[in-house]
Residue, then its C-alpha position, 0 to 999 in steps of 0.5 A: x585255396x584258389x590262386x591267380x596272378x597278379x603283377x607280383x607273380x602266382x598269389x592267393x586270391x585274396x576274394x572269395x571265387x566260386x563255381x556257377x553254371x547257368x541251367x540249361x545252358x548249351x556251348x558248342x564245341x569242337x573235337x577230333x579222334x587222335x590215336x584212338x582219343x577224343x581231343x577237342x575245345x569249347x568254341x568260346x574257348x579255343x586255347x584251352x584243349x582236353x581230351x578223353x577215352x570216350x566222348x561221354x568222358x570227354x564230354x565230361x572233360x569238357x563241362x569241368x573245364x568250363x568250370x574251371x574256367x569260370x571260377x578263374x582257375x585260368x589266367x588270361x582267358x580270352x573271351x568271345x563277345x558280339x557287337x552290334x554295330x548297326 
């Protein structure tokens, strides 16, 4: 069962949610060693760090919280758009 917050505090989700990852798709991403750790986040998604013993399995960490991500496993997650203004 998936859980979300509402104005009420942590529910159920009353709605079906569900994984997708679009094909081919590529993120950028950010990372650093610390303390012999891969540490980083995905661009589009700063707030949300993860780490792992080596960059394959962070790598991994990081495809997992996409996923998580987009099947509202995180409450306010910030979001990064473009506009064209001209």
């Amino acid at each position: 069962m998936k859980w979300f917050t509402g104005i009420t505090g942590v529910v159920p989700c009353p709605f079906p949610v569900y994984t997708y990852r679009m094909t081919d798709t590529e993120l950028g991403y950010t990372y650093w060693k610390d303390d012999g750790w891969y540490v980083g986040y995905l661009d589009d998604y700063p707030d949300y760090t993860t780490q792992g013993q080596t960059l394959a399995e962070f790598e991994e960490m990081l495809r997992s919280l996409y996923d998580d991500i987009h099947t509202f496993d995180f409450p306010f997650v910030r979001h990064h758009g473009r506009l064209k203004v001209a």
